[in-house]
N, C-alpha and C positions, 0 to 999 in steps of 0.2 A: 573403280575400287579406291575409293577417297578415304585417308583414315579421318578420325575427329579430331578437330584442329588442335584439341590441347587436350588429349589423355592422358593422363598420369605416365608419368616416365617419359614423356616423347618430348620431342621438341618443337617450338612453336613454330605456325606457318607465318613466316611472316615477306615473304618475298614473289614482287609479282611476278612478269614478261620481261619489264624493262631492267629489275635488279638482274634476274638469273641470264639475260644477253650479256650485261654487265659484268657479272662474274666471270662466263666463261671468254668474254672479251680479253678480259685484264689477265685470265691465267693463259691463253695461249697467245697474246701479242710479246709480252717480253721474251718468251722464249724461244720465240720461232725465227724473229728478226735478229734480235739480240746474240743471238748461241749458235742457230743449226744451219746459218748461210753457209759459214767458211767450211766447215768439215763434210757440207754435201757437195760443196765444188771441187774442194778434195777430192770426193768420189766420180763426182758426175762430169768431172770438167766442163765443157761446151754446152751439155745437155742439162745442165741444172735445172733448166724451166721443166723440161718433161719429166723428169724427176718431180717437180712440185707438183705436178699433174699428176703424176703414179699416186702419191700421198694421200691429197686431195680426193682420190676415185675411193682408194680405202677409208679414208677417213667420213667419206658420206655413207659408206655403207655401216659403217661402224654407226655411227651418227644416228640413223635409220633405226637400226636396230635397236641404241640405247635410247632410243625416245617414247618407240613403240613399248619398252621393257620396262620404263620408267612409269609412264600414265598405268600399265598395269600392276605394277608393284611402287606404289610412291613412299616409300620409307627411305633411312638413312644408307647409304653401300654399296648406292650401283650393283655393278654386275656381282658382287659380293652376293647379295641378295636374288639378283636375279638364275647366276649359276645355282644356287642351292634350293631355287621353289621350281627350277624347269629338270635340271639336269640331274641333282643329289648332292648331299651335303659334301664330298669332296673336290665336285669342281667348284664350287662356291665358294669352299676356303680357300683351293690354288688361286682363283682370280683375286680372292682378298690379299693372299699372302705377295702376289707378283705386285697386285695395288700398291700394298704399304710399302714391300721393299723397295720398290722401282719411283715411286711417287718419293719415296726419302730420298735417294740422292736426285731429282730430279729440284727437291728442296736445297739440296743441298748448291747444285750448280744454281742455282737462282740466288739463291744465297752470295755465293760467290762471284757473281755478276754482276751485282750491286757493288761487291767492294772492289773488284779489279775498274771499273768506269769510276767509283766516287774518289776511291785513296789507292792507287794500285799500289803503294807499298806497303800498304798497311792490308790486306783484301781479304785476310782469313778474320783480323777482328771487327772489320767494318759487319761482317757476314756474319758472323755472331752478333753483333750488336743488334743487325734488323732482326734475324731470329726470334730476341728477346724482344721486340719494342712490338712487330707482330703479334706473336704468339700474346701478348697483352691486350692487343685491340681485342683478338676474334675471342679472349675471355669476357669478354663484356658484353659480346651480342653481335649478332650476324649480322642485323641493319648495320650496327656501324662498319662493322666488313665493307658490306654491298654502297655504304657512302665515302668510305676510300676508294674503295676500287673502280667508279664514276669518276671521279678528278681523277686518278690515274691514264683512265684510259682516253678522255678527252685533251690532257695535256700528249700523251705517246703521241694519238693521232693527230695533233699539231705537227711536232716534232719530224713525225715521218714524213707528212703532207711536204713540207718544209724541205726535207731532201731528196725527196721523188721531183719536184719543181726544181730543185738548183740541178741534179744530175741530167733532168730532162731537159732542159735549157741552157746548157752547156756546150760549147763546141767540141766537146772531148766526148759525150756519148758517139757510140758507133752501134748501130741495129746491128751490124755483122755480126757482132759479138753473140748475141742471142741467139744464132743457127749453129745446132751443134755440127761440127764439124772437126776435119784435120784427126781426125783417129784418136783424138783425147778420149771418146766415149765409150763404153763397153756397155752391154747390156746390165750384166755384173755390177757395173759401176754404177749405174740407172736406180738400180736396184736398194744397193745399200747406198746412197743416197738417199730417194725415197724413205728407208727406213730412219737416216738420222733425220730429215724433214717430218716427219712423222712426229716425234718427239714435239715440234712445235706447231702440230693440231688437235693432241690432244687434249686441250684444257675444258672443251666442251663437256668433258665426262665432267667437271664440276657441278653443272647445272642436277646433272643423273644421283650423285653421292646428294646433294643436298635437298633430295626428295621432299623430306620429311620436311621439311624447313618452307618448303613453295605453298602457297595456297592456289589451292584447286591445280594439283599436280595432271589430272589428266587432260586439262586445256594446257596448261601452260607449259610445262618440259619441250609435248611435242612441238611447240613453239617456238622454243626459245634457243634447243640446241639446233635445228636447223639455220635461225639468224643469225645467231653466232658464227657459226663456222662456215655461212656464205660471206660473210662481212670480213672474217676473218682474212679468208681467200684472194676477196679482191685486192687487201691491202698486201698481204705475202705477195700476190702476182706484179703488182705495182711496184713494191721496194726493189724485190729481188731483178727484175726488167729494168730498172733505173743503173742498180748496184753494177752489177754483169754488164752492161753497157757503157759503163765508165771504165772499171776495172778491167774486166776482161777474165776468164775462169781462175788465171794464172795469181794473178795478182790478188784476185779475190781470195785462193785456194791459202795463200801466205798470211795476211793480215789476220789481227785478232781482234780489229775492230773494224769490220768491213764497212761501216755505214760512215764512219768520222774519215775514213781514210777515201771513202767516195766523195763526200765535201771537199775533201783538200784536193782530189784530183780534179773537180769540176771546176776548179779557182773561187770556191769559197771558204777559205781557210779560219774566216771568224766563224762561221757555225759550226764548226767542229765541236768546243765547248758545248754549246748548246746539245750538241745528238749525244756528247758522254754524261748528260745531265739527262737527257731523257733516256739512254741507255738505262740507265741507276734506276727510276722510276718506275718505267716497262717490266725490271725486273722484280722493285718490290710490291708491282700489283701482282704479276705472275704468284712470284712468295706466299704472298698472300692468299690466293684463291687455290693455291696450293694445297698447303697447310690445312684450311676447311676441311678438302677434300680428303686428306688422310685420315685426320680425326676423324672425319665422320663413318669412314669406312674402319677404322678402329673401334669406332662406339661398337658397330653391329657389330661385328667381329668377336666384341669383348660380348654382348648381350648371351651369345651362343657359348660363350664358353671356350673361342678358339682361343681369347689371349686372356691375360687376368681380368673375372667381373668387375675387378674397384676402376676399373677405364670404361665401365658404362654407366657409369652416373651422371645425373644431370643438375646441372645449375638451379635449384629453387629460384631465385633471382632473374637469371641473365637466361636461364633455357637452351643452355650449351652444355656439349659433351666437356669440362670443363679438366675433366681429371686426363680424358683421351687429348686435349689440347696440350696441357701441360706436359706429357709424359711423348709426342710429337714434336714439339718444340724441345725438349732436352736430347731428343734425340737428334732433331737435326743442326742442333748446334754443335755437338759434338763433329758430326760429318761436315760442318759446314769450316773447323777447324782446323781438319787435314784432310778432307776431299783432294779429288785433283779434276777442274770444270770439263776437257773436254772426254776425259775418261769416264765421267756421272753420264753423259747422254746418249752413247752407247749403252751403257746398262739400263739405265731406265725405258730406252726403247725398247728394249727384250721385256723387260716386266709389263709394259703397259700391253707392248703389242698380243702378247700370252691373255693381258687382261680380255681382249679384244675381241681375242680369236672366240674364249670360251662366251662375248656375249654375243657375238653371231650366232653359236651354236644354240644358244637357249633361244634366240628370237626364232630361228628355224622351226622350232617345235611348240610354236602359239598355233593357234587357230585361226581360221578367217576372222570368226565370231571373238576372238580377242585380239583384233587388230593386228595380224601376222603380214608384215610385208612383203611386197613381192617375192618369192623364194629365190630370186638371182642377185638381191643384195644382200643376204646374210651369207649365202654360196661362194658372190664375191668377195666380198667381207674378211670369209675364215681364211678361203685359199690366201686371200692378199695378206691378211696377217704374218701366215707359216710362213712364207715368200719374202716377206722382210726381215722378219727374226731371224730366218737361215742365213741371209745374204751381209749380214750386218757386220761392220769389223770381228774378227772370229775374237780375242779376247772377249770382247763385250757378248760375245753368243755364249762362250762358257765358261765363263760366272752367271751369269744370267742364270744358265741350263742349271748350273752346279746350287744357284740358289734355291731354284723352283724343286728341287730333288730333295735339297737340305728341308724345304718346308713339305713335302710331302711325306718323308722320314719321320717327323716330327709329328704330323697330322696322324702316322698309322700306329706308331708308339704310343699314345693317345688313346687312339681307339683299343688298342689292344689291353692295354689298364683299364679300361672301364667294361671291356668284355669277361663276362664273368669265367 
């Protein structure tokens, strides 16, 4: 189900296999290494690793589903689109509306990640600053997106390579560390951990939101989010084994910057600069592929009518949601000015993982004849969703809860005015 590469109103396809790996690269390595190590050791103590493994099982399933969902509905919105042509036009807004809210402050801690590693005293305007210089590329055109976000994620993957080798050849790593033990671990704890590691695998729904943008979406999507978020994996598995074996859960569970503070434990205290430079980086390719990813799930959003029409227009020129970029970008600069980082990743994992749940559910109810994948990974999928979002620090569950309620309020008010 291929749309025509340049209909009127749409946007151009301009991105192959290697861009769309790329994009979802850049938006899940800054936030996964960069943000959701220390508060999953928080949780997970000694078990951190099996924790990344709970994530990881969800996040393939999820994966599965948004790909198989993608080749059949190739437009702009992700599960946006896909909840409302499987399910009905209300779960389709709820995953749009969890999208937008949850993916802003999700912008927002990225945002803020840049500027606590480049100026920490200065982190709310550094974090504005990228917002704005952002939000200015991806008005010009996605290629140039998808050609920042290459250099991004080949310098990151320097950078990490760099401190997986000093922590690993260190006399201060210790395996022991690795085997959970000593009663730090609770199942509990496994759990919402999991769910804040979660927060840093899902960038691959970027590749899904920018459907309309891929040429020959039904080859490529299911291509590209699977590579991604195996590549993604092996590198999460490597840093976090490196990190944890230096540190140790404790030490990790404390720091606010696990990966600089791993160098200086392993006795190389000159690279440390180095990992707060590619910290900065990691974050504003994340930002970046970020951002895409809301706008474009606002275009569709706005197309139907759920938020104001003048945010579905498209660039004559550049072939961008232009007015949804702009009206994204004001919004997350605003958040990105009094956010508070590790309070944004709890909420955003409730928003995204609700996004999740509902595109399990629609992949559940394809066909063989439309590509329906095995029924025990959209099964696993859903259940592992609810399973995260319950478990997850309880402020971050209700605002979450209280947001998704506030837009479904709003969704039925709505309806109710146009019913005669």
């Amino acid at each position: 189900m291929n749309a025509p590469p340049n209909a009127p109103g749409e946007l151009r396809r301009r991105l192959g296999v290697s861009d769309a790996v790329v994009i979802g690269l850049g938006s899940m390595l800054g936030a996964g290494i960069f943000a959701a190590l220390a508060p999953a050791a928080r949780a997970a103590g000694s078990a951190l690793l099996p924790a990344l493994a709970v994530a990881a099982v969800v996040a393939y399933c999820n994966a599965t589903a948004s790909a198989r969902l993608a080749a059949r509905y190739p437009a702009s919105g992700g599960t946006y689109v896909y909840g409302r042509e499987r399910l009905g036009a209300f779960w389709g807004y709820l995953a749009g509306w969890g999208f937008v809210v949850g993916k802003t402050a999700s912008c927002a801690a990225m945002a803020l990640t840049v500027g606590a590693y480049a100026w920490p005293g200065q982190a709310h305007a550094v974090a504005v600053a990228a917002v704005v210089a952002l939000t200015a590329l991806n008005y010009t055109g996605v290629q140039k997106a998808a050609w920042l976000t290459r250099a991004i994620v080949a310098a990151v993957l320097a950078v990490l390579a760099a401190v997986v080798t000093a922590c690993l050849t260190s006399g201060t790593a210790d395996a022991g560390r690795l085997v959970p033990g000593g009663g730090d671990a609770t199942p509990a704890g496994v759990l919402q951990a999991a769910g804040l590691l979660f927060f840093a695998f899902a960038g691959y729904a970027r590749i899904a939101t920018l459907g309309e943008e891929v040429r020959d979406p039904a080859r490529t999507i299911p291509r590209a989010i699977p590579i991604a978020l195996g590549l993604a994996l092996v590198v999460y598995a490597a840093v976090a084994a490196a990190v944890l074996g230096v540190l140790g859960p404790e030490r990790l569970a404390e720091t606010t910057a696990p990966l600089a503070e791993a160098v200086r434990a392993a006795g190389v205290p000159q690279l440390a600069p180095v990992v707060r430079v590619g910290a900065a980086v990691a974050a504003l390719g994340s930002l970046l592929a970020l951002i895409l990813g809301v706008s474009r799930t606002t275009l569709a959003m706005a197309r139907d009518g759920h938020l104001p029409r003048a945010l579905a227009a498209v660039h004559p020129r550049f072939h961008v949601p232009h007015r949804a970029e702009l009206a994204v970008g004001a919004v997350v600069a605003v958040a990105a000015a009094t956010a508070d980082l590790r309070g944004a990743i709890g909420f955003s994992s409730f928003g995204v993982l609700t996004y999740y749940a509902i595109a399990n559910a629609a992949a559940w109810t394809l066909t063989r004849e439309e590509g329906r994948p095995a029924r025990a990974l959209p099964a696993t999928g859903l259940i592992g969703c609810a399973a995260l979002a319950c478990t997850l620090p309880p402020a971050s569950a209700a605002t979450g809860a209280a947001v998704l309620a506030a837009g479904a309020i709003v969704y039925a008010l709505r309806r109710g005015r146009r019913t005669p």
